[in-house]
Structure formats: C-alpha cells, structure tokens
C-alpha positions, 0 to 999 in steps of 0.5 A: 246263383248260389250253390245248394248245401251238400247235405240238401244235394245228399238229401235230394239224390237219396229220394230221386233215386228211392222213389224212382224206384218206387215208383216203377221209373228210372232218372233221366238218362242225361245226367246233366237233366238229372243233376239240373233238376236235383240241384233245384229241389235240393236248392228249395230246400235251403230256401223253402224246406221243401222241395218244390219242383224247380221247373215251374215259375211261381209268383210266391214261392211260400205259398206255392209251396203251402199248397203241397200241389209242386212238391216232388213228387208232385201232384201229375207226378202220384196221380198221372206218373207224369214228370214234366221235369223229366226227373222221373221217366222211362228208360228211354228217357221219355215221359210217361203220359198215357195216363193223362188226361186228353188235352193235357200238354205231356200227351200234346208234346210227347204223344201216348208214352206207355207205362212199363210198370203199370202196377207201380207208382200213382198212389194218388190215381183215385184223384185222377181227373181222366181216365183215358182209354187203355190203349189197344181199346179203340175200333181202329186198334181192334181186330176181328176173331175167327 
C-alpha cells in the first residue's frame, strides 16, 4: 500500500486537531485509531483531493466524493456529532450518539453516549432527520415533586 505525501499527512493532522476542537470532541485516545484514519484522508487527498472518509467502501470513489455526504467532517458527523471512524469522540474514546436518530446503528452499537459539549459542533443539526428526546425526558426517568 502506498504511503501518503507528508504534506497531505501535515494537511490532515492540522484539521483533525482544529476541527476537534471546534467541534467540542477530542481524537481517539488510541493513537494507532488516530493515525489509522488520519493516514486515510490524508491518502484520499493524493488520490481525490478530498478527504473522503476512509472508513467506508465505495464502488466509485470519484463520485462518492462529488457527493460531499463522506467528506470528513461528514455529513453524521455536522449533523448528528457522530464519528463511526471514531476520529472525533469523547474523551473517553466513545462516540457521541445521543443525537442519533432511533435505530441508527452508532445508538445499536454503543447505546446513548452523551455530548459533553452539547453548545459545540452540528452546524448542520437543522438537517437532522430525528430529534431524540433529551435524556432525562421519559416517565420512567422523572421523579415526582414535593
């Protein structure tokens, strides 16, 4: 497998890290997850000139990347604060899901995963298909007043 140019690797290291930040999330603690998925977009943008999210398998990765839908930061990721590389997470090194809409497979993997910066990151969150019930919202979570 070839090796991405350093100045692509450069390229991608410096927006992991601002739009971690940006976006109220931390990079894997796990470096090896880190440099894994870094060294992906950073290999799409030799091959594509964009960084399309490596962790996906597209038939035609040209036109996949036309659609803009994979391109890091994704689509899940400015709508739902959801990374399924697991590039962007908490601290902890989990997902966040609590966003998701039911059904989708970040909440069937990982359960509801809370947002430790809920006022950062989703710019796109008016696209969102779903908007689960903030937690603490059901009966059986409620408890009753004196």
């Amino acid at each position: 497998m070839a090796e991405p140019k350093q100045e692509s690797l450069d390229k991608m290291w410096k927006y992991a890290k601002g739009f971690a930040k940006k976006s109220g999330t931390t990079l894997h603690p796990t470096p090896a997850v880190t440099e894994a998925v870094v060294k992906g977009l950073a290999m799409h943008m030799d091959e594509l000139g964009k960084p399309l999210c490596p962790c996906n398998f597209y038939k035609d990765k040209q036109a996949e990347a036309k659609l803009r839908r994979w391109m890091c930061a994704c689509d899940e990721m400015q709508i739902y604060k959801y990374c399924h590389c697991l590039l962007f997470v908490r601290e902890d090194g989990m997902p966040i899901t609590e966003y998701l809409p039911e059904g989708h497979e970040g909440r069937e993997v990982y359960g509801i995963v809370t947002d430790p910066t809920p006022n950062k990151g989703r710019a796109l969150k008016h696209k969102a298909t779903a908007t689960p019930k903030p937690l603490g919202d059901t009966p059986e979570s409620s408890s009753p007043t004196s």
